[in-house]
C-alpha positions as CSV (number, residue, x, y, z in Angstrom):
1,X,21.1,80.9,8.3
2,X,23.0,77.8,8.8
3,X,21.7,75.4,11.3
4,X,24.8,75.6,14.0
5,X,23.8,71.8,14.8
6,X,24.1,70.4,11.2
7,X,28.2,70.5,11.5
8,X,28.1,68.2,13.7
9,X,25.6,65.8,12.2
10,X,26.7,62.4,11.2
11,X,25.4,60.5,8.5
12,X,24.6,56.7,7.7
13,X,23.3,55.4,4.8
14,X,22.3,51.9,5.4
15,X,22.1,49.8,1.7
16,X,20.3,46.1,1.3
17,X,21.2,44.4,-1.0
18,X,21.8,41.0,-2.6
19,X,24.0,40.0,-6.0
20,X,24.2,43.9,-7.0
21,X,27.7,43.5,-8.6
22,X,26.7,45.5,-11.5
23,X,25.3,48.6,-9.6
24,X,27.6,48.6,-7.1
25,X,30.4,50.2,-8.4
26,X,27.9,53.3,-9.8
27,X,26.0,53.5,-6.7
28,X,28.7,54.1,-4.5
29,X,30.5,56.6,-6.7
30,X,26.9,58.6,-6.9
31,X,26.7,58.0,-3.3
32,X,29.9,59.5,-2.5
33,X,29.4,62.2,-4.6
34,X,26.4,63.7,-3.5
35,X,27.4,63.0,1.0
36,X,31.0,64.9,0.1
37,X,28.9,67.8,-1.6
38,X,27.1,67.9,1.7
39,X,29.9,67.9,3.9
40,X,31.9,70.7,1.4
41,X,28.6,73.0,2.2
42,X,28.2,72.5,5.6
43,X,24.9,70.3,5.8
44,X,26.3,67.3,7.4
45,X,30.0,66.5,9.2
46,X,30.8,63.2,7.9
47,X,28.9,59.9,7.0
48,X,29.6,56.1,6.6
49,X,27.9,53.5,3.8
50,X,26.6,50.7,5.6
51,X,25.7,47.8,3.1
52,X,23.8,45.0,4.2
53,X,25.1,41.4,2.4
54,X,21.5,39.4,2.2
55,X,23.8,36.0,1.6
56,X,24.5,37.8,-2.3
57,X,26.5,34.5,-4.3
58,X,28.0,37.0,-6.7
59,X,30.9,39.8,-6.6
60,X,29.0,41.7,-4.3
61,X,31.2,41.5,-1.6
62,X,34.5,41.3,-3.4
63,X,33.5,44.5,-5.2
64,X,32.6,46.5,-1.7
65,X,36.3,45.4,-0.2
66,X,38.1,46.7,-3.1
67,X,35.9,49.9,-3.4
68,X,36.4,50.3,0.6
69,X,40.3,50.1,-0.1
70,X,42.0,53.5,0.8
71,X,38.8,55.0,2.3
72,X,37.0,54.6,5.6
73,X,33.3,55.6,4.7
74,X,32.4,51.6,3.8
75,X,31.0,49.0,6.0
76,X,30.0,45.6,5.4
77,X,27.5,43.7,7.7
78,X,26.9,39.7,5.9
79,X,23.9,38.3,7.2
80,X,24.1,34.7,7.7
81,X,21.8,33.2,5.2
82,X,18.9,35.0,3.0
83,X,16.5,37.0,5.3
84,X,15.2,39.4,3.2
85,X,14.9,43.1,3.0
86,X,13.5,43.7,6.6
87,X,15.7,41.9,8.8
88,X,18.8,43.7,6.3
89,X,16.7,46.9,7.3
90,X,17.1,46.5,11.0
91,X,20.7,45.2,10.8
92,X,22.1,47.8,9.2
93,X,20.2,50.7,11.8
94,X,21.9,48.9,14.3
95,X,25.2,48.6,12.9
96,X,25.1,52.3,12.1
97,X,27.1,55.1,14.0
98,X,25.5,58.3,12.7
99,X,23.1,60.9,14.1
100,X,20.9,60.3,10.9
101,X,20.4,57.3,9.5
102,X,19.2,56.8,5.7
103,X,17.9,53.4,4.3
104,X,17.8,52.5,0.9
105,X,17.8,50.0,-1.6
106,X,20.9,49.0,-3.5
C-alpha cells in the first residue's frame, strides 16, 4: 500500500562538483530519468538538482545554464573560491527546498 505521505514528498538532490563538463551532460539526463520515474509512480511529488560550483574554471557552469534552459528542476549555487567537498556539502542542504534531501558527488 502506498504511503499517503510520499505524494507529497519533495525531493533535492544536492551535487558538488568542480570542472565536471564532461559528465555533466550524462549525469543530469540519468538524474532526470530516474526522479521523473519516481514522480510517474507515485514515490515522490517533485524534486530540484542543486549543484554546487566549487570555483570549477571549465564549462561547468555554461553547461548547467543551457541544460537548465526550458526546465525549472536546476539550480546553481557558485561558491566563492575553492572550499572543497564539505563546505559544497553544507551549501547545497541549505540552498535546498525539498522534504528529502540527497547528496552526491558529481
Amino acid at each position: 500500500m502506498e504511503d499517503p505521505r510520499a505524494r507529497s514528498s519533495t525531493l533535492s538532490v544536492a551535487f558538488s562538483f568542480r570542472n565536471e563538463e564532461e559528465v555533466l551532460p550524462e549525469l543530469i539526463t540519468r538524474t532526470r530519468n530516474v526522479l521523473n520515474k519516481e514522480i510517474r509512480q507515485g514515490i515522490i511529488s517533485s524534486y530540484e538538482l542543486i549543484f554546487v560550483d566549487d570555483a570549477s574554471t571549465d564549462r561547468s557552469l555554461q553547461i548547467l545554464l543551457d541544460q537548465a534552459r526550458g526546465h525549472h528542476d536546476i539550480r546553481v549555487v557558485t561558491m566563492s573560491r575553492c572550499f572543497g567537498v564539505s563546505p559544497c556539502i553544507m551549501a547545497g542542504m541549505e540552498h535546498s527546498s525539498g522534504d528529502l534531501v540527497v547528496y552526491m558527488d558529481a
